[in-house]
Every structure is written in C-alpha cells, then in structure tokens.
C-alpha atoms as one frame of an Amber mdcrd trajectory, in Angstrom:
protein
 130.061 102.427  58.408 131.791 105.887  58.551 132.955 107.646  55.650 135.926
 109.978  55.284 134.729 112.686  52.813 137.475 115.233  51.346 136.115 118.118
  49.133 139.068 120.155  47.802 141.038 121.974  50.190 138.005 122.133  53.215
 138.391 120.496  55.903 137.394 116.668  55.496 133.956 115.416  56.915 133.523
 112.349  59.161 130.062 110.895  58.211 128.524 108.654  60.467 124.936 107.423
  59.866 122.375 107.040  62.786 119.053 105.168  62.357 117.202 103.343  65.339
 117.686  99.710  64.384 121.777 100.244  64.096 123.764  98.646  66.838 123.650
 100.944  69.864 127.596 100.544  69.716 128.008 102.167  66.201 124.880 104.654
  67.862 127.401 105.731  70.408 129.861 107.226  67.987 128.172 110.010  66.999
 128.985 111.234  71.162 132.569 111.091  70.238 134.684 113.546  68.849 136.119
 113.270  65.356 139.502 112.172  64.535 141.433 115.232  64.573 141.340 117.667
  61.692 137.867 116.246  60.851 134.182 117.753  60.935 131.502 115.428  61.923
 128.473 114.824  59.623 125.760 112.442  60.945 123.386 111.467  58.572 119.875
 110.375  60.569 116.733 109.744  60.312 114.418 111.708  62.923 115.361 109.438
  65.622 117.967 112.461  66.568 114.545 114.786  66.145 113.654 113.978  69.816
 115.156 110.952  71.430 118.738 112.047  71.662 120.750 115.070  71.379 124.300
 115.433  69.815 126.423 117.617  71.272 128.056 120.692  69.380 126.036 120.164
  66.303 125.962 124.035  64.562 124.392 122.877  61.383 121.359 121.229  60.567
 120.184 120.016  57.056 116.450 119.565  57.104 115.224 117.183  54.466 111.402
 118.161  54.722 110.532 114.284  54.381 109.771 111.304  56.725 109.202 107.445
  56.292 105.430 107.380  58.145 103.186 104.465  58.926 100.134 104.149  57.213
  97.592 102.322  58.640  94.874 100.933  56.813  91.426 100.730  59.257  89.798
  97.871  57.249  92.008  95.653  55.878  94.614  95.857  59.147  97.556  96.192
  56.609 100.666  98.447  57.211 102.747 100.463  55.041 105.572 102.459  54.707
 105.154 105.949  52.829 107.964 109.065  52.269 105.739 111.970  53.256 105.910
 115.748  54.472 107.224 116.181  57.879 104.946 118.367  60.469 105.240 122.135
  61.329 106.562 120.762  64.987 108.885 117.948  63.672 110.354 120.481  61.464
 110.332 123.053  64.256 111.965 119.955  66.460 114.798 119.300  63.538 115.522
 123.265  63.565 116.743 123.418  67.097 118.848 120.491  66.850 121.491 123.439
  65.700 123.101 125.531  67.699 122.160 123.822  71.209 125.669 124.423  73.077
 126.837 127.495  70.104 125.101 129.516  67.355 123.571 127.701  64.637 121.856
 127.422  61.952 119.384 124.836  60.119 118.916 125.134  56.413 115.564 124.104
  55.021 115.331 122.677  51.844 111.945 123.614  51.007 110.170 126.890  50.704
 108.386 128.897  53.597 105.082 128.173  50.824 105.871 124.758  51.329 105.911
 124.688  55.544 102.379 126.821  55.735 100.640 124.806  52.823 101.766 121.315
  53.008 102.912 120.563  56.333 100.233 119.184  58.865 100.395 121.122  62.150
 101.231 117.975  64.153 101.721 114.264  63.433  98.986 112.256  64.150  99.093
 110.039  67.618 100.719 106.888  67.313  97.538 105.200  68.961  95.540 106.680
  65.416  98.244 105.100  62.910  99.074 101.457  63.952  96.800  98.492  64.205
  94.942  98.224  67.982  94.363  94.642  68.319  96.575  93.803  70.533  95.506
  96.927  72.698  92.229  96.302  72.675  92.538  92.725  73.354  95.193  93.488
  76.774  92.268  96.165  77.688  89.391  93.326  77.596  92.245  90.945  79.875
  92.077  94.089  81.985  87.712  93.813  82.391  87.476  97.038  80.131  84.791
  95.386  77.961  83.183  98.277  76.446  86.614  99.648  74.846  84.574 101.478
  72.058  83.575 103.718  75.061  86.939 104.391  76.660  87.477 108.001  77.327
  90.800 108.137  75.528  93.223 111.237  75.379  93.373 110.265  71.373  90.688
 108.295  70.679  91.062 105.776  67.897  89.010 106.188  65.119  85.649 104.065
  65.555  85.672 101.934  62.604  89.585 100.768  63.956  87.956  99.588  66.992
  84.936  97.787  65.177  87.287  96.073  62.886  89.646  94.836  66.031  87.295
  93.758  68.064  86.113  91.511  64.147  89.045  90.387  63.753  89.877  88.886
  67.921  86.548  87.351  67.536  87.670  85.792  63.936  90.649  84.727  66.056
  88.592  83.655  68.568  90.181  85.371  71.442  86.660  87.677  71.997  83.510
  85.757  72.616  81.102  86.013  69.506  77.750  85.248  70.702  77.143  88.134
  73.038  76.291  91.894  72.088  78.959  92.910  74.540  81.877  90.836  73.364
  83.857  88.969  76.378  87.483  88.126  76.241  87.831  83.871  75.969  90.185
  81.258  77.431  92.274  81.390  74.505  92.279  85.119  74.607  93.625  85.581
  77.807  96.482  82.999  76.899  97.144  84.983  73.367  97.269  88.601  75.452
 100.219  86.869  77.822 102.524  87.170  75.203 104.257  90.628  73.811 103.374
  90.274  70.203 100.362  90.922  67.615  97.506  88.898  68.582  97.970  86.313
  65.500 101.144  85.194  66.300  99.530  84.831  70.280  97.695  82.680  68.823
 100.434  80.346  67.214 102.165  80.126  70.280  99.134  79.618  72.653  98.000
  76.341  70.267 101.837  75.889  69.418 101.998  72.628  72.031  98.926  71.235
  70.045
C-alpha cells in the first residue's frame, strides 16, 4: 500500500514498496509519476538491484543487508538468513542513482565495512539451492555421470553425492548399479516442474 509521508514543511514523500512476490499491478506504480507536489520513495528489496530500473531516481539509500539462501549440503534443508551484501551488489545498488540526472547513493556502513566484510561476489545460484531436481532432469537427458559435468560453477561434490542419495531414496535413480540410471518412476517425477518429492506424489497420486 502507498504511504503519504509529510515531515514539516518539505515536500511530502510518496512511498511505494516493491518486492518480487507483490502483484505486478501495484509493481507498475513505481513507473508512474507521483501525485503532484509529491517525491517518490520506493522502498525495495534488491529486486530493483538488477531486474528493473526506475526512472529519475537521484537518491539511493543502501541498506548494506540482504535476505540470502542458505543451503545446507547434507541435510537438503533451506533457510533464510539477513547477511552482508557483496562488493558488486553494493556497487549494483550505487548506480541505481543518478541514471537519467546526478545522483547520489548514501551508504550506511563504513568504507572498513565494504573491504572487510563484504564478499567480492555472491555465490552462483547453482552453489546455494538444493540440485535434485537438476540432477535428476540431467539423468532424463542420458547425462549419467553428472558428478563429472564440466560445469561453468560447479556444485560442490558432496551436493551432488547427497542428490543423487536422496533420488535413489526416492527411487527415481536406480540403486543397484555403480553408475546410477534414471528409473521408470524417475522419468515420470522429472515431467513435472517441481522438487523431485512432490514428483513423486503426483506421479503415484492416481494410485
């Protein structure tokens, strides 16, 4: 919802928030102008970092932190930290100002901070979320030696081990050969667009 803010005798701000999973029609109005008299404010998460860009934004407030996915390579199990942004995320959020006039972003968080606690790059998406499911569409493919795929970001080798564990616990991998070959019931579970687990309730569903 937007927010008419009014601080003395400034000029009122017209805050709008802006997060991925709000309705691409409340999305939209942070590409229209303000109701007259009115600066805009858009409070976002880093989904304006890279995936869109609002025009005749001067000012940008960087926060320093980010809601990141960690990925636990044993156990499978996902969860939600508040962490330090990376030197290029931050770097990303800093030209956000000043795109179509002169900006400026203010940092809040020391230059000590950015060179000793900021990572110099986020790590690839393929390294923090479970691979089951890719592995699993890569054996429907006839890649059956996935541990040995020349990736450009190479998961980490224990996250393939424990995939491959779990498909065969599912029983989508075959378990009785050193190589392990993708089954009936694995090639039904990797038609459908979700985690192999819940493949596997809808391919024995009709049962």
């Amino acid at each position: 919802n937007q927010i008419m803010v009014e601080a003395g005798n400034s000029q009122p701000l017209y805050v709008l928030p802006l997060y991925s999973l709000l309705p691409s029609h409340k999305q939209a109005r942070v590409f229209e102008a303000p109701p007259e008299g009115t600066r805009l404010c858009v409070i976002s998460t880093n989904v304006a970092e890279t995936s869109l860009t609002i025009p005749n934004i001067k000012y940008v407030v960087d926060s320093e932190r980010q809601k990141t996915k960690f990925y636990d390579k044993v156990t499978g199990v996902n969860a939600f930290m508040v962490t330090f942004t990376s030197k290029a995320a931050a770097d990303q959020r800093g030209g956000r100002a000043g795109r179509v006039a002169p900006g400026h972003c203010y940092r809040l968080y020391s230059s000590a901070v950015y060179n000793n606690d900021f990572v110099q790059f986020s790590a690839p998406e393929i390294q923090e979320k479970p691979i089951d499911g890719l592995v699993l569409q890569m054996k429907a493919m006839g890649i059956d030696k996935v541990i040995n795929f020349p990736f450009p970001s190479p998961p980490d080798r224990v996250q393939l081990e424990m995939a491959e564990k779990r498909l065969k616990v599912l029983g989508a991998l075959s378990n009785n050969q050193e190589v392990a070959k993708i089954t009936k019931l694995g090639n039904s579970i990797a038609s459908f667009p979700v985690a192999p687990r819940f493949g596997k309730m809808l391919a024995l569903s009709h049962q």
